[in-house]
N, C-alpha and C positions, 0 to 999 in steps of 0.2 A: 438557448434562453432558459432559462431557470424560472420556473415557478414557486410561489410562497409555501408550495406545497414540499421543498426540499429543503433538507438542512445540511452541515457541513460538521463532519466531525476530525479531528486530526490530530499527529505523534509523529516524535522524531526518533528517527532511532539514530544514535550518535557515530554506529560506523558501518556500512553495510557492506563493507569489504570483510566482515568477523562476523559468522553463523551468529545468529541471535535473533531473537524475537521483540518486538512491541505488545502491548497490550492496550486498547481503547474501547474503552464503556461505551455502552447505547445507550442516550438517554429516551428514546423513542422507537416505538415499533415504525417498518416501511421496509424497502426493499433496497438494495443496493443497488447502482443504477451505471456507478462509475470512480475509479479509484485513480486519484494523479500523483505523482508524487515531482519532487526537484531535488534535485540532486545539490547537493551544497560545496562539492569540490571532487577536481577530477578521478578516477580508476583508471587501474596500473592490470596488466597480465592475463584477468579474465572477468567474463561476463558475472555481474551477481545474479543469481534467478530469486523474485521475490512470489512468496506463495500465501492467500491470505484465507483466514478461517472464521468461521463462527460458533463460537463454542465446543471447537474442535473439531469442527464437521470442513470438508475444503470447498471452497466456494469456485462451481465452476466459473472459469471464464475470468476469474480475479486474479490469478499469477500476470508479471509481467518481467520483461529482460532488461536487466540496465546495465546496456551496453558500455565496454572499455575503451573503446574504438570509435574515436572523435569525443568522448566525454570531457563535462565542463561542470563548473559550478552555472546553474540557471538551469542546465537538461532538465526536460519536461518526460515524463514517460504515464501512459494511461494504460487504464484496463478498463473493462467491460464486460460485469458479469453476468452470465445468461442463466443462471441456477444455481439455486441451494446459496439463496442470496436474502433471502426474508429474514429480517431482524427482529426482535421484540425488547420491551421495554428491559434496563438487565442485562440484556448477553452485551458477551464482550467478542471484540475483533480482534483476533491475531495475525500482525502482518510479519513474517519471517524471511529472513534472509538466509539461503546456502553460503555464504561468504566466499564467492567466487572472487573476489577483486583481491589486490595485494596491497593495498593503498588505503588507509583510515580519511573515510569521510561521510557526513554524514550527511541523511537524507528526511527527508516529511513528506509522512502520505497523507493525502486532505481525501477524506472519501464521502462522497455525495450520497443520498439516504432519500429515496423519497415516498410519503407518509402516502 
């Protein structure tokens, strides 16, 4: 259950089978709490590892594996970070992919923020 005390910030990154990065603004200071993303269509070969940052610093407990093996468009994949997770009004989030997959498809991480 979500409290009014949480916001929802979000980005797409168009392929996450191709090393590359996202960028999302914070509009408010609070803590990162939980990071989900979906997958928009299936991977081929190997796993991508997603790694997420704030202002360059890595956030633990915010990498997560989106798995090749049984992938679909709809996969739901979470993270949950336990440190180096405080945000303030201003910094920006970087969520990165290793582009482990062989297959172009793209993904949205919605990540949850609470004040």
């Amino acid at each position: 259950m979500r409290t009014l005390n949480d916001y929802f910030i979000s980005g797409t990154m168009t392929d996450v089978g191709t090393a590359g990065s996202i960028y999302i603004n914070v509009p408010d200071r609070g803590k990162i709490i939980k990071i989900i993303s979906v997958l928009h269509g299936a991977i081929t070969v190997a796993d991508s590892l997603i790694t997420t940052a704030i202002n360059g610093t890595t956030v633990t407990g915010g990498g997560m594996t989106i798995a090749y093996t049984g992938s679909a468009a709809g996969n739901v994949t979470t993270a949950e970070p336990t440190a180096a997770n405080n945000v303030e009004e201003g910094d920006y989030i970087k969520i990165t992919s290793d582009g482990g997959a062989s297959s172009v498809a793209a993904i949205t991480f919605t990540v949850i923020i609470r004040r």
